[in-house]
Chimera marker file (.cmm) of the C-alpha trace (Angstrom):
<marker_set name="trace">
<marker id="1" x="12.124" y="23.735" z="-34.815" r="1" g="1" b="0" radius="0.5"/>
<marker id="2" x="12.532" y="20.659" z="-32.537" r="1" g="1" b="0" radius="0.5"/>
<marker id="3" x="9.417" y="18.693" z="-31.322" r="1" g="1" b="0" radius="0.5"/>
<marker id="4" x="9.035" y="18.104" z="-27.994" r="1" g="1" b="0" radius="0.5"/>
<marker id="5" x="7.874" y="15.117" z="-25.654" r="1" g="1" b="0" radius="0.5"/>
<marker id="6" x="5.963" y="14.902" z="-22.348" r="1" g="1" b="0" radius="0.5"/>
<marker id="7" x="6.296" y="11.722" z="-21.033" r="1" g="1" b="0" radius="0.5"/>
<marker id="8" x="4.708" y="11.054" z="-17.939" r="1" g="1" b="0" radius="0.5"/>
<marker id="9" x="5.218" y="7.654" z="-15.831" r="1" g="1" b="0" radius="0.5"/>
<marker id="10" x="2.579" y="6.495" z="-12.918" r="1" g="1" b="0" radius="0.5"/>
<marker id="11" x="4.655" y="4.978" z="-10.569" r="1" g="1" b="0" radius="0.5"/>
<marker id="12" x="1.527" y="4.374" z="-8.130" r="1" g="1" b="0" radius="0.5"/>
<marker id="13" x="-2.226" y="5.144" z="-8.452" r="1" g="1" b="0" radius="0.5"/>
<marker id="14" x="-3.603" y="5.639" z="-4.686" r="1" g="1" b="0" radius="0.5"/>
<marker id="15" x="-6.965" y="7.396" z="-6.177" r="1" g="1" b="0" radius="0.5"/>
<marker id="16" x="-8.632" y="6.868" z="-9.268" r="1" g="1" b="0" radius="0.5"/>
<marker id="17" x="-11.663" y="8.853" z="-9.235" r="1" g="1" b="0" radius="0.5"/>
<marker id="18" x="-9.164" y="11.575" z="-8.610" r="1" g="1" b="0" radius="0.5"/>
<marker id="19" x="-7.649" y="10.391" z="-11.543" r="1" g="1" b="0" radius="0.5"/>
<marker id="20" x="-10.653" y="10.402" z="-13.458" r="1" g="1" b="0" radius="0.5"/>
<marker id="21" x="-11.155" y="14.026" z="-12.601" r="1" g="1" b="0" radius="0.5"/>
<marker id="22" x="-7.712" y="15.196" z="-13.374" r="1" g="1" b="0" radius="0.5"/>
<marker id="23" x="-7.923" y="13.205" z="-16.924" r="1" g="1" b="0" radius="0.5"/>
<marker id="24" x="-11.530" y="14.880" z="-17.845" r="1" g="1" b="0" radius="0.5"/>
<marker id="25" x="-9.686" y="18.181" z="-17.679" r="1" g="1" b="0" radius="0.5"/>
<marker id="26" x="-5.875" y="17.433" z="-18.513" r="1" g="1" b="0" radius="0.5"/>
<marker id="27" x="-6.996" y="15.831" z="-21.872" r="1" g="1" b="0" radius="0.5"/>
<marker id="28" x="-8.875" y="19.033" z="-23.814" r="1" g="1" b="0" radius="0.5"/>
<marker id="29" x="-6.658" y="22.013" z="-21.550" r="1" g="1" b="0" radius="0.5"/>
<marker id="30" x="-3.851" y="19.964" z="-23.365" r="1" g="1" b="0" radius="0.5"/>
<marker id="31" x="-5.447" y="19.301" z="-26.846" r="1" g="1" b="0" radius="0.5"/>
<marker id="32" x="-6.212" y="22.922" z="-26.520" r="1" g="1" b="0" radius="0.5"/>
<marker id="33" x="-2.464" y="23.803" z="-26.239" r="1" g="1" b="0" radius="0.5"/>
<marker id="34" x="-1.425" y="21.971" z="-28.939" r="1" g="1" b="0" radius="0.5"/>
<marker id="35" x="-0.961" y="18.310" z="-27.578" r="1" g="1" b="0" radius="0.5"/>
<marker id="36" x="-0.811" y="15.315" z="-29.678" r="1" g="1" b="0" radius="0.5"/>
<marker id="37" x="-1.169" y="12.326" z="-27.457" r="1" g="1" b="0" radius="0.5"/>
<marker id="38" x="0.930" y="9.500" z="-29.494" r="1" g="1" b="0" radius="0.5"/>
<marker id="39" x="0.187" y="6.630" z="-26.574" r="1" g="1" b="0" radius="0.5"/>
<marker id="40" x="-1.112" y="6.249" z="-23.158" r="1" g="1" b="0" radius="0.5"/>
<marker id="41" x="-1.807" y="3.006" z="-21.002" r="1" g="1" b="0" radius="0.5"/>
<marker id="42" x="0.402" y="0.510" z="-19.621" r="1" g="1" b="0" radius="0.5"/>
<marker id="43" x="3.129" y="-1.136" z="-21.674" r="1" g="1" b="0" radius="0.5"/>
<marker id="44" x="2.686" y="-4.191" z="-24.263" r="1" g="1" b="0" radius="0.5"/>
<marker id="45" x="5.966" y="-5.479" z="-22.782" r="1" g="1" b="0" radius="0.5"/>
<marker id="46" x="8.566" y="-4.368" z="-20.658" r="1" g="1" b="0" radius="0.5"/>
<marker id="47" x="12.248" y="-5.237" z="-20.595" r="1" g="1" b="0" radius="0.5"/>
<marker id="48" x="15.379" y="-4.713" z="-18.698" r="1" g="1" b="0" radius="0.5"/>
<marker id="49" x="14.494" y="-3.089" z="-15.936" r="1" g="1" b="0" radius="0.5"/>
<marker id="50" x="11.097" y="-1.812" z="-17.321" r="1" g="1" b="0" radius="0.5"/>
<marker id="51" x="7.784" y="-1.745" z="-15.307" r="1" g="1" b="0" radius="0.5"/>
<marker id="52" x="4.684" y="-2.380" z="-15.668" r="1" g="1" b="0" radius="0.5"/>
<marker id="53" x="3.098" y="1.038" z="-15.114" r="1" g="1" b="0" radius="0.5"/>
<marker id="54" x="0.693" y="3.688" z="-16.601" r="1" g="1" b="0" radius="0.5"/>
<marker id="55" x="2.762" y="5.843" z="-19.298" r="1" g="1" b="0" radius="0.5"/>
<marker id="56" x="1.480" y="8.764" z="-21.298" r="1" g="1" b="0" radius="0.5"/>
<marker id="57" x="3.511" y="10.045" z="-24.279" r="1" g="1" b="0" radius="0.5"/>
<marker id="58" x="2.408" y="13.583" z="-25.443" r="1" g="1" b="0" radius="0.5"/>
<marker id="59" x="3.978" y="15.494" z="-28.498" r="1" g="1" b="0" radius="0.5"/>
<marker id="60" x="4.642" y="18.978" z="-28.737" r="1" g="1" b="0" radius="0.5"/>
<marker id="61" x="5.955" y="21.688" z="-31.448" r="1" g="1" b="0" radius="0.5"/>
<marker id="62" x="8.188" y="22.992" z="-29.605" r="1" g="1" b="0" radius="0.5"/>
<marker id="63" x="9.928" y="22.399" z="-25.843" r="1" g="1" b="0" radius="0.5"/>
<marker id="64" x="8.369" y="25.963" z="-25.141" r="1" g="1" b="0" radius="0.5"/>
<marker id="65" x="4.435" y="24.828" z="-26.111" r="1" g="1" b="0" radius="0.5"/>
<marker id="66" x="4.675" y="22.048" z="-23.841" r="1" g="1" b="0" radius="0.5"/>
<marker id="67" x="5.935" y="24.388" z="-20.804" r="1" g="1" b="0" radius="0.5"/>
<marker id="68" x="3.295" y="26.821" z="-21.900" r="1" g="1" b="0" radius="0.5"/>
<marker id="69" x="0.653" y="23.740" z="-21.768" r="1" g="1" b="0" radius="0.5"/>
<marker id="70" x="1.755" y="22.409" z="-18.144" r="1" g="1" b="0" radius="0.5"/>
<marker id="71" x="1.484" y="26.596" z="-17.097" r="1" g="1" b="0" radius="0.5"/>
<marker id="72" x="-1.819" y="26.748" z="-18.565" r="1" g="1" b="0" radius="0.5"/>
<marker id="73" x="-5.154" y="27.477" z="-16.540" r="1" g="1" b="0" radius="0.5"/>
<marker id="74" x="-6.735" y="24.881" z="-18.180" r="1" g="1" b="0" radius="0.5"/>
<marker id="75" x="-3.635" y="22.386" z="-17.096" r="1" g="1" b="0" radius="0.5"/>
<marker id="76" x="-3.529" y="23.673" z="-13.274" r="1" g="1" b="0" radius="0.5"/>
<marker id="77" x="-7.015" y="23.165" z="-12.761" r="1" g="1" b="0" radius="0.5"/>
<marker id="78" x="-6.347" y="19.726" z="-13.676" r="1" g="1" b="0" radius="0.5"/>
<marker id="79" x="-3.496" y="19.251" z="-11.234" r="1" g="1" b="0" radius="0.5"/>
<marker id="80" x="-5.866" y="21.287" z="-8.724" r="1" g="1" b="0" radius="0.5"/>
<marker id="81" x="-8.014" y="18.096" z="-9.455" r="1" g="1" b="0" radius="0.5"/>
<marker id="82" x="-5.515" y="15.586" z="-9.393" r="1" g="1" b="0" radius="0.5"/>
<marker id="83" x="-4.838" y="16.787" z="-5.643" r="1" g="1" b="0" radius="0.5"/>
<marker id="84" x="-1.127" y="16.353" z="-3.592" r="1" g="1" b="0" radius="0.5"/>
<marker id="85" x="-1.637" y="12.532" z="-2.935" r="1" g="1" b="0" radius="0.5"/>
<marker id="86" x="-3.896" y="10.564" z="-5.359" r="1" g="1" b="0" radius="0.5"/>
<marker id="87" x="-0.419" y="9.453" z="-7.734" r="1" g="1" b="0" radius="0.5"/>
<marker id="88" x="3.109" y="9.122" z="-7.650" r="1" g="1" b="0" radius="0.5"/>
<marker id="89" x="4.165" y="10.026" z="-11.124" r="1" g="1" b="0" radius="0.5"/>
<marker id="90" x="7.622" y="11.369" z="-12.581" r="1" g="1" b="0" radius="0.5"/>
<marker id="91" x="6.926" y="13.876" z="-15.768" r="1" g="1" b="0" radius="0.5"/>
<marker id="92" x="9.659" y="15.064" z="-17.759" r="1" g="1" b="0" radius="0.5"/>
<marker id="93" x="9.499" y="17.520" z="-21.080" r="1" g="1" b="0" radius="0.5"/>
<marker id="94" x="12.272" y="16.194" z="-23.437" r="1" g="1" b="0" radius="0.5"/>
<marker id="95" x="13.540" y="17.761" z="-26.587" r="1" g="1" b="0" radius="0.5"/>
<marker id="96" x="13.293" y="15.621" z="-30.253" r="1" g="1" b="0" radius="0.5"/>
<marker id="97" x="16.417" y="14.721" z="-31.949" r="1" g="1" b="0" radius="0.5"/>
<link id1="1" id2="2" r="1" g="1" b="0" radius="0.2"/>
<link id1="2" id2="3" r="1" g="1" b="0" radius="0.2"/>
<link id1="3" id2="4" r="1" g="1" b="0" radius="0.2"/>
<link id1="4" id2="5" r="1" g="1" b="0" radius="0.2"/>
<link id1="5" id2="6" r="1" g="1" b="0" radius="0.2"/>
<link id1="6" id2="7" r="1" g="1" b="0" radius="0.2"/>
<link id1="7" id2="8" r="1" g="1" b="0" radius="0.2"/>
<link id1="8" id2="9" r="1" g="1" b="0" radius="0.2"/>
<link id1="9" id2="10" r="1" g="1" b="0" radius="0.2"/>
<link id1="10" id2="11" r="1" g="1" b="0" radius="0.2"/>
<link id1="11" id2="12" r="1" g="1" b="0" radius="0.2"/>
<link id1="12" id2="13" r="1" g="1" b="0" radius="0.2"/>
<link id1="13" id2="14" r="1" g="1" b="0" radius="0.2"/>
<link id1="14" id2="15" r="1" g="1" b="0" radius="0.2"/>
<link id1="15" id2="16" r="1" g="1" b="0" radius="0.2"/>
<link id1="16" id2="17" r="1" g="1" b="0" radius="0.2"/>
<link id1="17" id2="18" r="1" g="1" b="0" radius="0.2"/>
<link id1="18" id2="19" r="1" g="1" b="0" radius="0.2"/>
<link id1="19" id2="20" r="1" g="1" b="0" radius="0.2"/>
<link id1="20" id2="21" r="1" g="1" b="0" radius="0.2"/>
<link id1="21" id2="22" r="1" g="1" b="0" radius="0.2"/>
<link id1="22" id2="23" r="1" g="1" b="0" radius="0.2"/>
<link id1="23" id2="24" r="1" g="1" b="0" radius="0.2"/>
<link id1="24" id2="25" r="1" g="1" b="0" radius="0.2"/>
<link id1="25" id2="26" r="1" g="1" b="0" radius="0.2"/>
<link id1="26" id2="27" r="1" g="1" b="0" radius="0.2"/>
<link id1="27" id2="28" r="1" g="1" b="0" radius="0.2"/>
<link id1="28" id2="29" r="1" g="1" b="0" radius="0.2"/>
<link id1="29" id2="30" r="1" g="1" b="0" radius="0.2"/>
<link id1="30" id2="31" r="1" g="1" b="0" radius="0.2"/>
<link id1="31" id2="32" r="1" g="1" b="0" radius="0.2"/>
<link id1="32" id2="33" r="1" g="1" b="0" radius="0.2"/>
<link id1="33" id2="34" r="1" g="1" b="0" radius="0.2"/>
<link id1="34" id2="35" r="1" g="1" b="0" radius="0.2"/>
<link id1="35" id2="36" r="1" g="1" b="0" radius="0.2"/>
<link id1="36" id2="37" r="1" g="1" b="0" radius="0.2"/>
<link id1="37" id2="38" r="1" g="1" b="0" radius="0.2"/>
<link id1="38" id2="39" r="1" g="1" b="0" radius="0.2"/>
<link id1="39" id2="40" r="1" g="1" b="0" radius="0.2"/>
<link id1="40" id2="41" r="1" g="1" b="0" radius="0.2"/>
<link id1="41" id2="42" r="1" g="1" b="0" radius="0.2"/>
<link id1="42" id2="43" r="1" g="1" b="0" radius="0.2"/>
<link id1="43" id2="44" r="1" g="1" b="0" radius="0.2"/>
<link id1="44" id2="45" r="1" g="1" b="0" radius="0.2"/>
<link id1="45" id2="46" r="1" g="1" b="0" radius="0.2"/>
<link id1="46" id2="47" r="1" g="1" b="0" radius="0.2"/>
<link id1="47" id2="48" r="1" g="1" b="0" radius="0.2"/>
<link id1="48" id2="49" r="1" g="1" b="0" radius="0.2"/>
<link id1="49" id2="50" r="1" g="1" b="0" radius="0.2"/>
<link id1="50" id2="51" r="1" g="1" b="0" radius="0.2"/>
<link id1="51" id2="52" r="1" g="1" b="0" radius="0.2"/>
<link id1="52" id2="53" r="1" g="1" b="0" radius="0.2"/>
<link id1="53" id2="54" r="1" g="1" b="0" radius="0.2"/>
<link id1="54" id2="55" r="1" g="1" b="0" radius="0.2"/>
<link id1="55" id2="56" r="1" g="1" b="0" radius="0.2"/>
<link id1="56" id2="57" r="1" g="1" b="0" radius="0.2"/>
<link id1="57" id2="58" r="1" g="1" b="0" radius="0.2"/>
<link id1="58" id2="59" r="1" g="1" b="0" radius="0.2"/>
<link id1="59" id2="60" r="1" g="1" b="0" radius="0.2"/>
<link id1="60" id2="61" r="1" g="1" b="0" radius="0.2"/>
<link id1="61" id2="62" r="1" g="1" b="0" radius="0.2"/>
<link id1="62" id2="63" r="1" g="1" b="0" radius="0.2"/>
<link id1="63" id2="64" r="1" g="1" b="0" radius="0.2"/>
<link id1="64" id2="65" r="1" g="1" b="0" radius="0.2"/>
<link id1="65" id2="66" r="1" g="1" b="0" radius="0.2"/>
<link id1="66" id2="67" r="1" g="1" b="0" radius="0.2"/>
<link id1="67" id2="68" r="1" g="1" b="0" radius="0.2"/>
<link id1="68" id2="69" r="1" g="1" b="0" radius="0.2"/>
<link id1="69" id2="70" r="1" g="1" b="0" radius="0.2"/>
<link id1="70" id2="71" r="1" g="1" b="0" radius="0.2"/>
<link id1="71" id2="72" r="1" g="1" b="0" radius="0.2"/>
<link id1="72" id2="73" r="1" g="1" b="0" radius="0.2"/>
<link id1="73" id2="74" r="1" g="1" b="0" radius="0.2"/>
<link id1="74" id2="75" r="1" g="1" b="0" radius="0.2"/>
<link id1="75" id2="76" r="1" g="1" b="0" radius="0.2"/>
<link id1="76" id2="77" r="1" g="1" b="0" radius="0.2"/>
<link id1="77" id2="78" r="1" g="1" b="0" radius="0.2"/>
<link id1="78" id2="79" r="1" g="1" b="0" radius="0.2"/>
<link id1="79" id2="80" r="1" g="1" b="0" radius="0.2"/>
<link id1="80" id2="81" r="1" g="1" b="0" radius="0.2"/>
<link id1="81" id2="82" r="1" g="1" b="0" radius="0.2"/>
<link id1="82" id2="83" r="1" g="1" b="0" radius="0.2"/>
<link id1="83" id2="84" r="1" g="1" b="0" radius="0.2"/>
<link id1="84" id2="85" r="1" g="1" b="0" radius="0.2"/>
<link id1="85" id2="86" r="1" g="1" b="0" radius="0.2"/>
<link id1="86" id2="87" r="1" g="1" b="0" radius="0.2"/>
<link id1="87" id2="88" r="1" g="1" b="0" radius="0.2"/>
<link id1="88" id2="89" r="1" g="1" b="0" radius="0.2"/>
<link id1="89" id2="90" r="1" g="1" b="0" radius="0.2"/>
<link id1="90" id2="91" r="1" g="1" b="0" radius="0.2"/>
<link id1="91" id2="92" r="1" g="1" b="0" radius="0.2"/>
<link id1="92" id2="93" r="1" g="1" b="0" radius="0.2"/>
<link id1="93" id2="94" r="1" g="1" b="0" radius="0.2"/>
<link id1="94" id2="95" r="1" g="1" b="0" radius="0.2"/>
<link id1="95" id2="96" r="1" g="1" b="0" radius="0.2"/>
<link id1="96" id2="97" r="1" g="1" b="0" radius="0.2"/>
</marker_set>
């Protein structure tokens, strides 16, 4: 089977202590679904039309585990956490080659 990748990008953090609360629970709901977190923080460099933002790169067994994770109870109450308005983010599950 294929791995898969979550790769999340922070575009714009307008609350941290929510995103302190949503990381306390995101991290172990995910662990607990079979997340490997390979790298998280903001870039050593950037080029070509890069930014300088917050990424998070998560591996997965399969494309399915990772939508299983993001569906998970433990996940949702994360997002619960994470509220409507405290980041701009884009998130997108990719398939390995």
């Amino acid at each position: 089977m294929t791995k898969a990748y979550w790769v999340s990008a922070y575009h714009e953090v307008k609350d941290a202590e929510a995103l302190a609360a949503y990381a306390k629970l995101a991290g172990p709901a995910l662990t607990a679904a079979g997340a490997k977190f390979l790298a998280r923080g903001l870039p050593a460099a950037t080029k070509e039309a890069g930014m300088m933002q917050r990424l998070v790169l998560i591996e997965f067994e399969t494309v399915a585990q990772a939508l299983a994770a993001y569906a998970s109870p433990g996940y949702q109450e994360a997002l619960a956490a994470l509220g409507k308005n405290a980041v701009i983010r884009d998130m997108r599950i990719i398939e390995g080659v």
